[in-house]
N, C-alpha and C positions, 0 to 999 in steps of 0.2 A: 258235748262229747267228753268221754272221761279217757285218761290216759292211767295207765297202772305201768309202776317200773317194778318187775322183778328183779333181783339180783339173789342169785343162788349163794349159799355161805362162799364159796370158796371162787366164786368172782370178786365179793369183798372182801375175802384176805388179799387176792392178788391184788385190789386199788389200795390197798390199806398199807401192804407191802412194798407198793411204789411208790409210796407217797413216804413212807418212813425211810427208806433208798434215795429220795431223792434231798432230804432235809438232812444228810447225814454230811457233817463235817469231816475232812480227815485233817485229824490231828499231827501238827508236825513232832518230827523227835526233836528232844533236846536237850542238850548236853552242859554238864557245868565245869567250870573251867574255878581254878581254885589254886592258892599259892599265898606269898607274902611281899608285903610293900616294904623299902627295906632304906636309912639313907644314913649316910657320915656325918655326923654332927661338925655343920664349919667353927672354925675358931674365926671367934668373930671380934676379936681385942687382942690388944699387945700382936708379940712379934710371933710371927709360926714357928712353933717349934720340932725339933725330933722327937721328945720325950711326948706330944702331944700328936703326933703322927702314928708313933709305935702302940700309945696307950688307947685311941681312939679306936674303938670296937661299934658294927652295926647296931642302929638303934631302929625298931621298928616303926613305920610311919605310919602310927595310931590315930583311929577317928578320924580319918582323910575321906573325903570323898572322891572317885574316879566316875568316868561315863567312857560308854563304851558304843562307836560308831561305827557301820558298815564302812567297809571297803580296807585299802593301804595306807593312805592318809588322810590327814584332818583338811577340809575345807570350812570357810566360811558357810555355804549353804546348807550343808549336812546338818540333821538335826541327832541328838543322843539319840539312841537305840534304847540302852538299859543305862541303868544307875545302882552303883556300889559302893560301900561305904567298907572301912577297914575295918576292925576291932582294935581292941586294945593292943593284942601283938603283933598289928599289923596284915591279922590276915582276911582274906577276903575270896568271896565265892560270888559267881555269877552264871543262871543257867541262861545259856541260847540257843537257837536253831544253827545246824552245819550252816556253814560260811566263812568268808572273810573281815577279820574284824581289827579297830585300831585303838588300845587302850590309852586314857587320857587323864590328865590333871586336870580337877575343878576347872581351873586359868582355862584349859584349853576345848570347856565347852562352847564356848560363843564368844563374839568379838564386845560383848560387856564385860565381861571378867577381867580384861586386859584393859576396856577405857577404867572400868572400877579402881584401876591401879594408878592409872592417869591423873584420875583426879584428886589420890589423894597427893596434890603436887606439893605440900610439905614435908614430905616424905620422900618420894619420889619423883626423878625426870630420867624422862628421855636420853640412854647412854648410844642408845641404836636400833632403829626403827627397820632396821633388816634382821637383825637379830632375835628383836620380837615376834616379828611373824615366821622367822626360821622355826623358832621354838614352837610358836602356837601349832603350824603345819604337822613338826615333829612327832609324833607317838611316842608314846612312852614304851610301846610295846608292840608288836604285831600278832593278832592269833587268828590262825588258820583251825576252824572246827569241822572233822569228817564225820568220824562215827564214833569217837570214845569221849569219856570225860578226860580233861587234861588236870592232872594235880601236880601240886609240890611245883609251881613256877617260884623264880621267887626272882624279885625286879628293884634293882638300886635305883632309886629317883636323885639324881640333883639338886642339892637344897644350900645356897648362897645365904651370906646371913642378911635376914633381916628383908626375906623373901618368901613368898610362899615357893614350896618345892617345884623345882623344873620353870619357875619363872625366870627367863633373862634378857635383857637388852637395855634393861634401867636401872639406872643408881641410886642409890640411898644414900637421902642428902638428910636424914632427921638426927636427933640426938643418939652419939654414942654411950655405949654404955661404959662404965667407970670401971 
């Protein structure tokens, strides 16, 4: 016995139709968020001065890398979302999807960044081991994204000497400078 399928044109556009309808992604919006990294260069020798306070002007924090993780603050489990890098004057753009987001220093991707500091123990110990996970927790930033691009932020990072920016709770014990 012989079977025959007809299908009229316009029964094949409709499967043809449903099937291109059902493999169809929708595309999230997404919006880019843009500004500058910004920090006070410490005096990091002799005694502090005023004439060194008054003359100290923002320097932008150039070729830094940031990552940027869902929610209000940093946890140990949370993995990066995206990753950004400054430029030379400091500035940087990152597009995402609407959300809540928490921007971060290198240090405060993952709990290696902070042993990486650990071990380099000729350099570094242990001043306060609250402090460091204060810090790691802390954002450097919070951004809430709805429906527009946010531009022209512009973020002072914490930079101690003789640290990477926004790293704190350990001392530098290595050679001072002359």
């Amino acid at each position: 016995m012989k079977y025959s399928v007809i299908i009229s044109l316009s029964g094949l556009l409709f499967i043809l139709a449903g099937c291109q309808a059902s493999n169809t992604v929708k595309e999230e919006k997404t919006y880019t968020i843009s500004g500058t990294m910004i920090h006070f260069p410490p005096q990091c020798s002799g005694t502090l001065t005023e004439d060194y306070l008054i003359s100290t002007k923002a320097q932008p924090l150039a070729n830094t890398i940031f990552y940027v993780k869902k929610g209000d603050h940093n946890t140990i489990t949370d993995t990066a979302f995206a990753e950004f890098k400054t430029d030379q004057n400091g500035y940087f753009f990152v597009t995402l999807p609407p959300g809540d987001y928490c921007l971060l220093h290198q240090f405060q991707k993952d709990t290696i960044a902070i042993n990486a500091v650990r071990i380099q123990s000729e350099y570094y110990e242990v001043d306060d081991e609250g402090t460091i996970w204060q810090a790691y927790k802390t954002p450097i930033a919070l951004v809430k994204i709805e429906d527009k691009n946010i531009d022209s932020l512009a973020y002072k990072i914490n930079v101690q000497c003789f640290f990477p920016p926004g790293m704190q709770g350990f001392r530098y014990i290595g050679p001072m400078p002359e």
